[in-house]
C-alpha positions as CSV (number, residue, x, y, z in Angstrom):
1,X,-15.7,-6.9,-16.8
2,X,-15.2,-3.2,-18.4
3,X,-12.9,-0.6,-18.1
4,X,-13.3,3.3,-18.9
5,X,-10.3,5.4,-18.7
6,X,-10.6,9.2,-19.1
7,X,-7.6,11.1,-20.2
8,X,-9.7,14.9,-21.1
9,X,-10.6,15.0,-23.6
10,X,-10.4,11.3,-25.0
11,X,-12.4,8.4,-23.2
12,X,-10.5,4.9,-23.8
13,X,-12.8,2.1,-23.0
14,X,-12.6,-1.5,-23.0
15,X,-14.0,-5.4,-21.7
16,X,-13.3,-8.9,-21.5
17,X,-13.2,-11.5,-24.8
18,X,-16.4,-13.3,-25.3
19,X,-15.2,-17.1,-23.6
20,X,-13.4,-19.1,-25.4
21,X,-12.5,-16.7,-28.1
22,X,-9.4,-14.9,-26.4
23,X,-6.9,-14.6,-28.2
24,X,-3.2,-13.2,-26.8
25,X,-2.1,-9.9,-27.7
26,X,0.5,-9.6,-29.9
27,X,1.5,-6.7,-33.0
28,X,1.6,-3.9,-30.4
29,X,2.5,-2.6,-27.2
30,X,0.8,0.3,-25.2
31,X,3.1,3.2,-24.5
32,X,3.1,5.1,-21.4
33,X,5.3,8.0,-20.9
34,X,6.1,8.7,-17.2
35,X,6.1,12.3,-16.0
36,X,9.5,11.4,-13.6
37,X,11.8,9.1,-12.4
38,X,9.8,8.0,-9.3
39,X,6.5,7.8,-11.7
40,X,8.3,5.4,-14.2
41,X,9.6,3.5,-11.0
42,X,5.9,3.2,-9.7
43,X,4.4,2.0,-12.8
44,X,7.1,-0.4,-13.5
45,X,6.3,-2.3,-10.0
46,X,2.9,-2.0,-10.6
47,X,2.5,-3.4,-14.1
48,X,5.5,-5.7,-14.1
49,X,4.8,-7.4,-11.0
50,X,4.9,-11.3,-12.4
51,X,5.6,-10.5,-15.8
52,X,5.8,-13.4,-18.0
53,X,8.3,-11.7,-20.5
54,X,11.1,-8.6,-19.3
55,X,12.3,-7.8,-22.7
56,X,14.6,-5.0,-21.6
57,X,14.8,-4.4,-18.1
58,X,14.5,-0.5,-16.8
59,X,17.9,1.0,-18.5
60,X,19.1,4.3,-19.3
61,X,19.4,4.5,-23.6
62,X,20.4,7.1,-26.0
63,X,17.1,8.9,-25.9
64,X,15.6,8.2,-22.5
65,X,16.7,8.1,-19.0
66,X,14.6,4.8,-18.5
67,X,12.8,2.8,-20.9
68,X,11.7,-0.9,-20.3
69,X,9.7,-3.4,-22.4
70,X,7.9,-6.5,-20.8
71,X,4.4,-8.5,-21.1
72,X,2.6,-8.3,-18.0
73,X,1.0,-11.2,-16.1
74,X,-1.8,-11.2,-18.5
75,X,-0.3,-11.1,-21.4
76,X,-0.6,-7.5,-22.2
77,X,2.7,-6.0,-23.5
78,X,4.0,-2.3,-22.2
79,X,6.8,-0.5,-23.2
80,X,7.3,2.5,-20.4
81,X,9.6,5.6,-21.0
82,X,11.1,8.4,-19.1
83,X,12.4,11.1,-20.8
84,X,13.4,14.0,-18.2
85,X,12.9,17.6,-19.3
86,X,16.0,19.5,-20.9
87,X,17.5,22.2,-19.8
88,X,16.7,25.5,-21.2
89,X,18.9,26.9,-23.4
């Protein structure tokens, strides 16, 4: 299977491991930064559903309103982040 994902102006594309030479992920996570509360929310359902690993559940931390870490059901590990907008000066 392959995946293209278009975020303008970058294309990220990507496919299965050739059998029998997967490997799991490890070194890195992929970042997404949610544009609200209800977005985080959304993607955290979505992607954690069955996750083999919750590192940090969704908390509040000195420099987001939510952040979480976690591997996914595939083995894929996230880290998601909500930063809301400050308030004009």
């Amino acid at each position: 299977m392959h995946m293209q994902l278009r975020l303008d102006p970058a294309t990220i594309m990507a496919s299965d491991a050739v059998p029998d030479q997967y490997e799991k992920p490890q070194g890195f996570r992929i970042q997404i930064e949610a544009s609200s509360r209800e977005h985080f929310d959304r993607l955290f359902a979505a992607l954690a559903a069955d996750a083999r690993v919750g590192d940090m559940a969704p908390a509040e931390t000195f420099w987001a309103e939510r952040f979480a870490l976690f591997t996914d059901a595939f083995g894929t590990p996230w880290m998601l982040n909500y930063d809301r907008p400050k308030a004009e000066p």
